[in-house]
N, C-alpha and C positions, 0 to 999 in steps of 0.2 A: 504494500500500500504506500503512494506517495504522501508528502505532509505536502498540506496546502498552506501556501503563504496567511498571512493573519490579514484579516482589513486592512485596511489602511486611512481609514475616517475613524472608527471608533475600536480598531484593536483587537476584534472580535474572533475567535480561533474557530467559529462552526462555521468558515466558509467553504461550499461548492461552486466546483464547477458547474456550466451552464452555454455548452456551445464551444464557442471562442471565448468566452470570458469568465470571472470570479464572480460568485454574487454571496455577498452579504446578510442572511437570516434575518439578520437583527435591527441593520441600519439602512437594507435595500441598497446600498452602493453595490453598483459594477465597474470590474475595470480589467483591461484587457489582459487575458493570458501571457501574450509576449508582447515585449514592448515596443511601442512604436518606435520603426526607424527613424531616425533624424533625416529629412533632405536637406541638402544644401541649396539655398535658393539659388536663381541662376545669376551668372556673372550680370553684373550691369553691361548695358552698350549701349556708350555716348556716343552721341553720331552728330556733325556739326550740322549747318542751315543748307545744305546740299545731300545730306544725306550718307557722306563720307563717314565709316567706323573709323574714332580720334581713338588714341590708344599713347600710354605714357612717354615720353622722349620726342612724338612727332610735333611737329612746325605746322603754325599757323596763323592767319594773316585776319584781321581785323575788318569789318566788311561795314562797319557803319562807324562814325562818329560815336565815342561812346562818352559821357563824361564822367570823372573820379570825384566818388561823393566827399564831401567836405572836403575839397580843394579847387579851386581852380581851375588845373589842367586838364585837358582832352585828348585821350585816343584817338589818334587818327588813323582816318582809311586806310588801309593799305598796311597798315603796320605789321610789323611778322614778331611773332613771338617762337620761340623756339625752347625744347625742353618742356615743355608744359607735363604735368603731372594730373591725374585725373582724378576728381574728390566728389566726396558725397553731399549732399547739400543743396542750395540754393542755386550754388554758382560751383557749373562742375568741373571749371578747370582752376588750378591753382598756377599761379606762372610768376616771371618776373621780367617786368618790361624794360628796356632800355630809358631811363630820365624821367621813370617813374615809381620802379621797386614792382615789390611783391602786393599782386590780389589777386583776384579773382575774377574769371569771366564767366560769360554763363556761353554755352555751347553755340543757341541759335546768332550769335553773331561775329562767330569766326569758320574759317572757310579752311580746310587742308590744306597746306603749300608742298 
């Protein structure tokens, strides 16, 4: 005879089986025989305003006027960024632009170079 695991809400050792699953006498919980597998969800894919898959290390080129909040300064057209790194978040690329540092772009307004 196998021992059956004990509840697992209220501790209870009169549990059966029932199918695929444990149930509970006492407290009615069920819960699965074997555990669920873990999936891994699937890799994200950032794709730029063309449709291009962006992917870590690749270059890429600025396609609107953008401006930099609490300063000043404007991205301009055409600008190429290079090395961009791909992050989670609002704004999916992290990069560092030439005479302006390190932020963040968001994807729909850079183009693959």
């Amino acid at each position: 005879m196998t021992t059956l695991p004990p509840c697992p809400a209220c501790n209870s050792a009169f549990t059966y089986e029932d199918g695929s699953n444990f149930v509970c006498p006492e407290c009615g919980q069920e819960w699965p025989q074997v555990a669920p597998v873990a999936v891994d969800p699937p890799a994200r894919i950032v794709k730029d305003a063309f449709g291009n898959v962006l992917a870590d290390g690749d270059s890429v080129t600025v396609i609107k006027d953008l401006k930099v909040k609490g300063s000043s300064l404007v991205v301009k057209v055409g600008t190429k960024v290079r090395g961009i790194r791909l992050a989670d978040g609002d704004h999916d690329i992290d990069c560092k632009i030439d005479g302006i540092g390190a932020m963040g772009l968001k994807s729909e307004f850079v183009k693959k170079a």
